[in-house]
Steps between C-alpha positions, in 0.01 A plus 500: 500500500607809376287775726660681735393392867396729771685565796338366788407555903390241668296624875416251736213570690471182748144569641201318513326786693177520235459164519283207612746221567895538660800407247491761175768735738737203367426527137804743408739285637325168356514725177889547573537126595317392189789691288342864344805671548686225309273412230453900395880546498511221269280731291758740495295710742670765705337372894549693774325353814442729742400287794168503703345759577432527922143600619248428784469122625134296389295581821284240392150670630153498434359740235429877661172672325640257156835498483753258639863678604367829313848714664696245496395409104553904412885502671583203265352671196668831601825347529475299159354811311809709657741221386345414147456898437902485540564239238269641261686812543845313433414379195416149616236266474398428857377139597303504787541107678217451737325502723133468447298670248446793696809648416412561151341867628857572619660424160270582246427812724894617415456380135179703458693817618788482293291410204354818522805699531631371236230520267420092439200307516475275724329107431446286790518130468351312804558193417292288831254215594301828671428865442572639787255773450355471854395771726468464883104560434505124304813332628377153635851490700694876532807370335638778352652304200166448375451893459834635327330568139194648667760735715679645197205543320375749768267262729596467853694674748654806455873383653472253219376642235686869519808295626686670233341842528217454251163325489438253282871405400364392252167425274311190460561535140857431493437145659476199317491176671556138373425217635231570749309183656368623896281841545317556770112572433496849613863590356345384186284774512768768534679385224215521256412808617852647499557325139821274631614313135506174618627170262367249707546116506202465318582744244844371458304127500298643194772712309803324609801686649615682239203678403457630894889639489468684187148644633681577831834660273291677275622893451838422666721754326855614521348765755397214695632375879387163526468386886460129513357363884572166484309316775587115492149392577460597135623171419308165594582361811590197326803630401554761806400385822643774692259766500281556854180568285514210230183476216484208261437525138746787494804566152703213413917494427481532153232802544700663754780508274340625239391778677792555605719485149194749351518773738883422463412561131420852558823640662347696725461396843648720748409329845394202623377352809513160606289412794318240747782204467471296838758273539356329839208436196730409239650113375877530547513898388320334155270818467814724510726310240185567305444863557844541421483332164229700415661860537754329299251515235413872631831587390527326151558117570342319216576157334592681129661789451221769391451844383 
């Protein structure tokens, strides 16, 4: 492969804080453990890994008026948005390692922010068994990693959702999400209502997967900052057993990958998350060889050598 790679920070965010079960505060290092470091190098990717980020211990308390950990879930995302904001500003493409999901308002929060100074569109790729569009009006649980889209979208508290100064971070027009199999009845509601594009397993069942990504990649542009949120429950639990929040029927290998290679295709993500990888869950760190072998194929592995 010819292009040119992009230099990369990887941020280690080891909390499970927004979450319903213990173990995702060990996904960076089962990330580490698994090889990402090596296996972008071998890209010829510049990787600079910046550690893990330090922040408030899990409490692990019950929900107060909805939310679960609501300070201690804003000090994580205030210290990731601080740190991802740096990287962004460095020229690098940060790589958030989580954590839970409910991280994703800390990152995308930064990305958002330079995206407008600079002038780019921003495209959000949630890429998820769930929506996470949840408020703490229709939460069944307060988990805070079920809410993250509906917090940068505008809906829910105001230390979330003007973390980075502004409210929404974002609209829900710049979302597209792929692979979705688990919505709550009410959150179903919100998302019609706030026009969420979804590609879910049923659509993807009907179109097939490479329909859904080129719906989901549609406009992308040269102007274009693509943000990738890569949460491993995407993937069936067949394949990646350790996720805290597992749903059958969910994307395959080979539809991962492609997925991968397409938006790879484009040349123009500038961020990516990775999030909810529970090793205490997990066969022998198998989910995390995997997610690593997929943001190989984030960053151009492919069996032939293509234009």
């Amino acid at each position: 492969m010819s292009k040119r790679q992009p230099a990369v920070s990887l941020i280690g965010v080891p909390t499970d804080i927004g979450a319903g079960h213990r173990g995702a505060s060990m996904g960076p290092e089962a990330l580490r453990i698994a090889g990402l470091v090596e296996a972008l190098e071998a890209r010829g990717v510049d990787v600079r890994d910046c550690g893990d980020l330090v922040g408030p211990r899990n409490p692990w308390t019950s929900p107060v008026e909805g939310y679960r950990h609501l300070d201690e879930v804003v000090e994580w995302n205030r210290v990731l948005m601080d740190a991802t904001y740096a990287e962004l500003q460095a020229g690098r493409l940060p790589i958030m390692l989580g954590g839970d999901h409910c991280l994703g308002i800390g990152s995308i929060t930064a990305v958002a922010r330079w995206c407008r100074e600079q002038g780019r569109t921003l495209r959000v790729l949630w890429l998820d068994a769930h929506s996470d569009f949840n408020t703490s009006e229709v939460t069944p649980s307060g988990n805070v990693h079920g809410m993250p889209v509906a917090c940068l979208c505008g809906l829910g508290p105001d230390a979330l959702t003007r973390l980075g100064g502004d409210a929404p971070a974002i609209s829900p027009q710049q979302v597209r999400q792929i692979g979705i199999r688990s919505v709550d009845q009410e959150e179903k509601r919100l998302i019609k209502q706030h026009k969420v594009d979804v590609y879910d397993m049923r659509y993807i069942d009907e179109v097939g997967m490479k329909r859904a990504v080129e719906a989901a990649l549609e406009g992308v542009d040269e102007n274009t900052h693509l943000h990738v949120s890569f949460d491993v429950d995407f993937l069936d639990p067949s394949i990646a057993p350790g996720v805290g929040t597992t749903v059958p029927g969910g994307v395959n290998y080979r539809e991962a990958q492609l997925v991968m290679e397409m938006i790879a295709d484009t040349g123009r993500m500038g961020s990516l998350d990775i999030v909810e990888l529970n090793p205490i869950l997990d066969d022998h760190n198998a989910t995390g060889s995997l997610a690593v072998d997929l943001v190989e194929s984030l960053f151009g592995k492919s069996t032939l050598m293509r234009d």
